[in-house]
N, C-alpha and C positions, 0 to 999 in steps of 0.2 A: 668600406664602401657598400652600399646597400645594393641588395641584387633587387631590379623591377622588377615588379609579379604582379600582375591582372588579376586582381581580389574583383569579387562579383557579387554585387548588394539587388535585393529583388526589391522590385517596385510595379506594384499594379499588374502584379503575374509575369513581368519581365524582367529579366537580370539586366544590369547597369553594370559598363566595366568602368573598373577606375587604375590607374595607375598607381601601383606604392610610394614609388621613388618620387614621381612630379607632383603628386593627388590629383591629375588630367584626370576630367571624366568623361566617356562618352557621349557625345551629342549625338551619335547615331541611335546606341542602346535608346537613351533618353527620348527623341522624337518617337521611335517604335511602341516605348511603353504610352506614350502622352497620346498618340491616334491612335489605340490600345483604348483610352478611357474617354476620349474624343467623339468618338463612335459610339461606343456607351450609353455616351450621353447627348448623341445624338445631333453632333457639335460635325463640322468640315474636318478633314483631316490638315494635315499640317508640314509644308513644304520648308525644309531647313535650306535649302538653298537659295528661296525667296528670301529667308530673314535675314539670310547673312548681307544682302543685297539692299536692306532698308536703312535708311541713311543714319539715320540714333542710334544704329547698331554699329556701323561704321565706324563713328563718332567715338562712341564704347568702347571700342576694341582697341583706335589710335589713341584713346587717356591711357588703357591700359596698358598698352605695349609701352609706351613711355616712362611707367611706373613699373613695372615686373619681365617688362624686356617681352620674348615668345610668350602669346595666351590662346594662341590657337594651330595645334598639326591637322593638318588635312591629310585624309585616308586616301589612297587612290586604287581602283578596282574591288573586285565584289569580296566581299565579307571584311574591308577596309573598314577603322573607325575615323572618325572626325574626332580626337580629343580637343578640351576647352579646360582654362584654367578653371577653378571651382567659383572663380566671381562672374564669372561669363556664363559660367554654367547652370548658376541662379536667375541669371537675366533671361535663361533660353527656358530654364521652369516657367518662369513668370508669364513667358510670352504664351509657351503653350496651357497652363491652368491655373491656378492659386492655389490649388491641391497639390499639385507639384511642387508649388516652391517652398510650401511647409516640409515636405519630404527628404525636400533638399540640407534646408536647413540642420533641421535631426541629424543628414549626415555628416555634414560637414563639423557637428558639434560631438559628436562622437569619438571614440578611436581606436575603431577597427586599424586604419593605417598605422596609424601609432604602435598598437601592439602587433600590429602583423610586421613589422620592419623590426621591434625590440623583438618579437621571438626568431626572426631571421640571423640577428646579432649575438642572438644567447644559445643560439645553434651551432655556431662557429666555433663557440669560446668549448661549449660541451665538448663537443668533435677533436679540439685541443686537450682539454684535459682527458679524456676516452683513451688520445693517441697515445700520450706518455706517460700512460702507466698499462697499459695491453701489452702483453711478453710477446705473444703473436702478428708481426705490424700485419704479416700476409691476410691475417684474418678481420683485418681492423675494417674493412669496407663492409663486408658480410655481416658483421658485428652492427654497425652502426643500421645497415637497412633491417635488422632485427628490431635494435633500438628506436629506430624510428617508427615501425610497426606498432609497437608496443606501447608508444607515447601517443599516437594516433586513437590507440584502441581506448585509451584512460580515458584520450579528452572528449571520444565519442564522435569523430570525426571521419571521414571517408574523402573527404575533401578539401584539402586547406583552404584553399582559393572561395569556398563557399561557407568556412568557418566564422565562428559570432565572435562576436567581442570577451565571453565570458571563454570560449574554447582556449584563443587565442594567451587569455594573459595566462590559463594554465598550463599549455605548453611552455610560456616564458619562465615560469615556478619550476617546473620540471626538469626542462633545459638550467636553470640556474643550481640550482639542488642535487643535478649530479656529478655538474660542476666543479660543489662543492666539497661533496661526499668523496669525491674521486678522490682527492688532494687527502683526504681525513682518512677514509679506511684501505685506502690501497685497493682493495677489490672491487673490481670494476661491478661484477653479477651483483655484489651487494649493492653497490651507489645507486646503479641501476634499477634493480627494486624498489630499496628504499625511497629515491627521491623520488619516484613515482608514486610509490602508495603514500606518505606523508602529505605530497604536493596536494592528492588528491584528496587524503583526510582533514589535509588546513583548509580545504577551497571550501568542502560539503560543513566545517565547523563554521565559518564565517560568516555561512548561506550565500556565497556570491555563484 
């Protein structure tokens, strides 16, 4: 089962959160970065609680809830989000700019979530293979927040939540690769190594 995690995509100088597990994206992020460019250009700002109140949106939401069931959580108190399914979440681009909804698009055609949910699943499977072959279990959590440093440092990252698409599928190489190593050399400090520097000499050979 996939753990939710708030990955965070930048748009127009503000992060947009999105949900792994549902792909819900913020309407709150979203309206902030849109009166962000709104402003800009010199445009009124932009009230999400009027829109949700106009009747074709109304309309939208009850097609949608009949097709996909829930397309909209309401946030309540301050630093709360309002998530929107990602078709709803198009329609509230559009309302606030045509700039926005091309933006949108991109994201949705992407997959960031995709490899951020497959490297969360090939973290697990590592973590198993890691476990039963480590002579030390007492040492095996210590071991992995090493390992996990270490995989952080290859993919160039400080921050998952704010990693690209290209970080992402190499932590999944990585994660997969010592997986497998583990099972083939018995030693862990080797698998380890290796499947990191390989991972990372297949990524730079490929150019991706």
């Amino acid at each position: 089962m996939k753990t939710q995690v708030i990955m965070k995509r930048p748009l127009f100088g503000v992060e947009i959160s999105q949900q792994s597990k549902t792909t819900f994206l913020s309407a709150t992020d979203l309206v902030r970065a849109g009166n962000k460019w709104r402003v800009n250009s010199g445009l009124g700002t932009f009230d999400l609680s009027v829109w949700f109140q106009k009747i074709g949106v109304k309309e939208f939401i009850s097609a949608m809830e009949k097709e996909y069931g829930v397309v909209k959580i309401s946030g309540r108190g301050r630093g709360h989000h309002t998530w929107l399914h990602p078709l709803l979440f198009i329609d509230l681009a559009l309302a606030l700019s045509p700039e926005l909804k091309i933006e949108v698009y991109k994201w949705l055609y992407d997959y960031l979530i995709e490899f951020r949910n497959d490297s969360g699943d090939s973290y697990k499977i590592m973590c198993g293979a890691i476990y039963g072959k480590i002579s030390n279990k007492s040492k095996f959590k210590d071991y992995m927040i090493q390992t996990a440093s270490r995989i952080k440092l290859a993919c160039g990252v400080t921050d998952w939540q704010r990693a690209t698409q290209k970080q992402l599928k190499l932590r999944d190489l990585i994660h997969n690769n010592i997986s497998l190593l583990s099972d083939v050399l018995g030693d862990i400090d080797q698998a380890v190594r290796i499947g990191i520097e390989k991972s990372v000499q297949n990524t730079i050979e490929k150019g991706e």
